[in-house]
C-alpha positions as CSV (number, residue, x, y, z in Angstrom):
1,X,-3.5,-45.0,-20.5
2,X,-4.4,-41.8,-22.1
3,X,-4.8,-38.8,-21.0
4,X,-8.3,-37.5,-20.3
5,X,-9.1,-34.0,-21.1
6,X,-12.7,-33.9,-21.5
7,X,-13.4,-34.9,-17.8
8,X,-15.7,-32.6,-15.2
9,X,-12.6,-32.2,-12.6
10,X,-10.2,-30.5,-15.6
11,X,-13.0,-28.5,-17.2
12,X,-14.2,-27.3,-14.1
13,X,-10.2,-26.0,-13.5
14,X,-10.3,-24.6,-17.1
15,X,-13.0,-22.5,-16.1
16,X,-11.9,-21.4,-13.3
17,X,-8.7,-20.2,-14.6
18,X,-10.4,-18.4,-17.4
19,X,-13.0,-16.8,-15.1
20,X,-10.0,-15.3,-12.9
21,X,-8.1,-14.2,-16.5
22,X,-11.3,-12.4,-17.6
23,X,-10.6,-8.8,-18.7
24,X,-6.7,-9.9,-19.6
25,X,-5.6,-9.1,-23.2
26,X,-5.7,-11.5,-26.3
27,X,-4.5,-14.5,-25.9
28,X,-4.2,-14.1,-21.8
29,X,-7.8,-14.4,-21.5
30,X,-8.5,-17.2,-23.9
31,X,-6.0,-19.8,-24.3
32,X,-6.0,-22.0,-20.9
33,X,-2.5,-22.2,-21.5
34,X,-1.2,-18.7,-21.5
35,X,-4.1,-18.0,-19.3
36,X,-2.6,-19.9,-16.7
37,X,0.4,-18.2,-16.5
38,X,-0.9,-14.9,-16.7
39,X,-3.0,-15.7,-13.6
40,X,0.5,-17.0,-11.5
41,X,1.9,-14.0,-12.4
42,X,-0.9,-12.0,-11.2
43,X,-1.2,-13.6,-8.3
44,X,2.6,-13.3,-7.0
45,X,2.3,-9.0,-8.6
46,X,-0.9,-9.1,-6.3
47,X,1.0,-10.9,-3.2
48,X,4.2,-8.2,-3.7
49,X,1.9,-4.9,-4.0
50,X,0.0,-6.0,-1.2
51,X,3.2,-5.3,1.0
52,X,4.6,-2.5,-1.5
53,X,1.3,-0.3,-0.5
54,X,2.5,-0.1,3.1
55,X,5.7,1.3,2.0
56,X,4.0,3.6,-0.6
57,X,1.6,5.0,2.1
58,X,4.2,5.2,4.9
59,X,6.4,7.5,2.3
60,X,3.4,9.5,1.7
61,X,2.4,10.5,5.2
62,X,6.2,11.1,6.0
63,X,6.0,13.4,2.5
64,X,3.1,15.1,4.1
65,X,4.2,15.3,8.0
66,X,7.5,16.9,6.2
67,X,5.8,19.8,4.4
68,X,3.8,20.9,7.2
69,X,6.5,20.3,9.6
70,X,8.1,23.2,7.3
71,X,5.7,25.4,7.6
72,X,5.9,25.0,11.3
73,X,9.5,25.7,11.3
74,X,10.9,22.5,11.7
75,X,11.9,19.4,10.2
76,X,10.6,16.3,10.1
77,X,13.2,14.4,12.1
78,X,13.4,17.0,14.6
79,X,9.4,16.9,15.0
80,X,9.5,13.2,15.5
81,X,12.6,13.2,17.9
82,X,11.0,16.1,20.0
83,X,7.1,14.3,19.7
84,X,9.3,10.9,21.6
85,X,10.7,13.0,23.5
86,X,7.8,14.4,24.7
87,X,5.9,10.9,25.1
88,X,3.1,11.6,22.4
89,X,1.7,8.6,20.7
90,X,1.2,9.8,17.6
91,X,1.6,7.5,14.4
92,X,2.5,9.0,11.4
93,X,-0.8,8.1,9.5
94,X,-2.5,10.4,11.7
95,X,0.2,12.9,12.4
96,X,-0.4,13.1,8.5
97,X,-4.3,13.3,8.8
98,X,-3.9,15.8,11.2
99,X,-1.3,17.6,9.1
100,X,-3.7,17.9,6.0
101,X,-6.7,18.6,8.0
102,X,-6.2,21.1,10.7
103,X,-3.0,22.9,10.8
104,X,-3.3,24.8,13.7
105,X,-3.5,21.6,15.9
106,X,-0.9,20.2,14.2
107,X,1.3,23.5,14.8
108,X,0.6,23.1,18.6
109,X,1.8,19.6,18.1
110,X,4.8,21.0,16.5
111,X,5.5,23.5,19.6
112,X,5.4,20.5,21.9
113,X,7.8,18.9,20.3
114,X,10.5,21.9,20.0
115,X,9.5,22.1,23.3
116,X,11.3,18.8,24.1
117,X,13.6,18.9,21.3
């Protein structure tokens, strides 16, 4: 029996495919082929960054706590270590917002947790 390629079922997967491809370079957004592959691997790249911009964002707010635990005279690890200590609930995305937006409350943050350090 042979194979059919004309049907409604495998041109309506064709499409698909090249409708997700759309905007890939040469051959990645025109032959079903390659196309397909491209879109696996952009799916899995998709599926890995999703986790990986956790990580990135986590580094960045520790980057951030850091430098303006510096300028409060103190480290980073010592802050955090004093700021458990102390029993504040602070996560670090908004220890980092607070960091960047008001430093003065951050540096009465900071004294709490020499405080308890």
């Amino acid at each position: 029996m042979p194979r059919a390629t004309s049907g409604t079922i495998h041109s309506k997967r064709r499409k698909k495919v090249l409708k997700d491809t759309k905007g890939f370079i040469g051959a990645r957004s025109r032959l079903f082929r390659t196309a397909k592959d491209a879109r696996r691997r952009a799916l899995q790249n998709s599926y890995i960054h999703r986790r990986m911009k956790k990580r990135d964002f986590r580094a960045l707010w520790i980057i951030r706590i850091n430098a303006a635990a510096k300028l409060c005279g103190t480290s980073y690890s010592r802050l955090i270590s004093g700021l458990k200590k102390a029993g504040v609930e602070l996560n670090r995305k908004m220890l980092a917002e607070i960091a960047v937006t008001d430093l003065n409350a951050f540096q009465k943050i900071a004294d709490k947790s020499k405080a308890n350090s």
